[in-house]
C-alpha positions in Angstrom: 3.3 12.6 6.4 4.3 9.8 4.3 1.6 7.1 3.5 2.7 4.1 2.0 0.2 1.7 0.0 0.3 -0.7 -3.3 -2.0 -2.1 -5.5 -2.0 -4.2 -8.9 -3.8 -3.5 -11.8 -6.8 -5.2 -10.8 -7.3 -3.5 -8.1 -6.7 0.2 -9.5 -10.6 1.0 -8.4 -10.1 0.2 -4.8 -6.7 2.3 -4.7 -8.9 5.0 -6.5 -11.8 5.1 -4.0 -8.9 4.6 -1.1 -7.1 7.5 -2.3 -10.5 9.7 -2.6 -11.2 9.2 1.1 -8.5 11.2 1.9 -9.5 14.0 4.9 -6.0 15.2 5.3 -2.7 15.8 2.8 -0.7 12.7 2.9 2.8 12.7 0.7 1.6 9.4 -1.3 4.2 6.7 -1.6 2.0 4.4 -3.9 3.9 1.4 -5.6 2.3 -0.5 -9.1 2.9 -4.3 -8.4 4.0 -5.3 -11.6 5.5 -8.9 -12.5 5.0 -10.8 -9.1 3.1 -14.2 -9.3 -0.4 -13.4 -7.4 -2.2 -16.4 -6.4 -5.3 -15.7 -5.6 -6.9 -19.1 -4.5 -4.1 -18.5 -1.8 -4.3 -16.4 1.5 -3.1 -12.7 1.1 -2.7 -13.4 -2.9 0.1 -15.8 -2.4 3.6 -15.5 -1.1 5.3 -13.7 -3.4 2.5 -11.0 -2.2 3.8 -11.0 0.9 7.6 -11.4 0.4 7.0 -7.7 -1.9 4.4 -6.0 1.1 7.6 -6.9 3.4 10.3 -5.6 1.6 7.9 -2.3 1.0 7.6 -1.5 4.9 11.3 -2.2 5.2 12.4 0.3 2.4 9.8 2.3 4.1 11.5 2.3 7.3 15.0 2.4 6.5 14.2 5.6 4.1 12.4 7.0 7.1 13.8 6.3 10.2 13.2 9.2 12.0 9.9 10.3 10.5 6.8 9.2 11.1 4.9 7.0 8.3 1.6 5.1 7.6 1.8 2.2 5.6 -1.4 1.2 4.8 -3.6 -1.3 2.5 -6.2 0.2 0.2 -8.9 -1.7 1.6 -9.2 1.1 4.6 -11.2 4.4 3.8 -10.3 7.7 6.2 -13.2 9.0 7.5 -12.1 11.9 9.7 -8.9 14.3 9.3 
């Protein structure tokens, strides 16, 4: 199963300890953002945040429309397979 997630370079630890919680084999679909405009003294880092999360799950679905996918933030840990 395809698991989709992201992560920036500051947050490289979390995608590190969210990926080590893994209980099962997931095909990891991880994307780097790289060159987007993260506010973080906004909600959800900022729009631009958002606008690239969006467009991720829509590739994501349109690449895989008749499998099945997680898409997931790295903020979740997997406790059980």
């Amino acid at each position: 199963m395809k698991l989709f997630y992201f992560s920036d370079d500051t947050f490289l630890d979390m995608k590190t300890n969210f990926e080590l919680s893994f209980k099962d084999e997931f095909d990891k679909q991880f994307r780097l953002v790289k060159n987007i405009n993260i506010d973080r003294n906004k909600p959800g880092s900022g729009l631009d945040i958002w606008k690239f999360k969006t467009e991720m799950i829509i590739d994501a679905i349109k690449q895989n429309i008749d499998d099945i996918i997680i898409i997931s933030d790295i903020d979740i840990i997997f406790y059980n397979p």
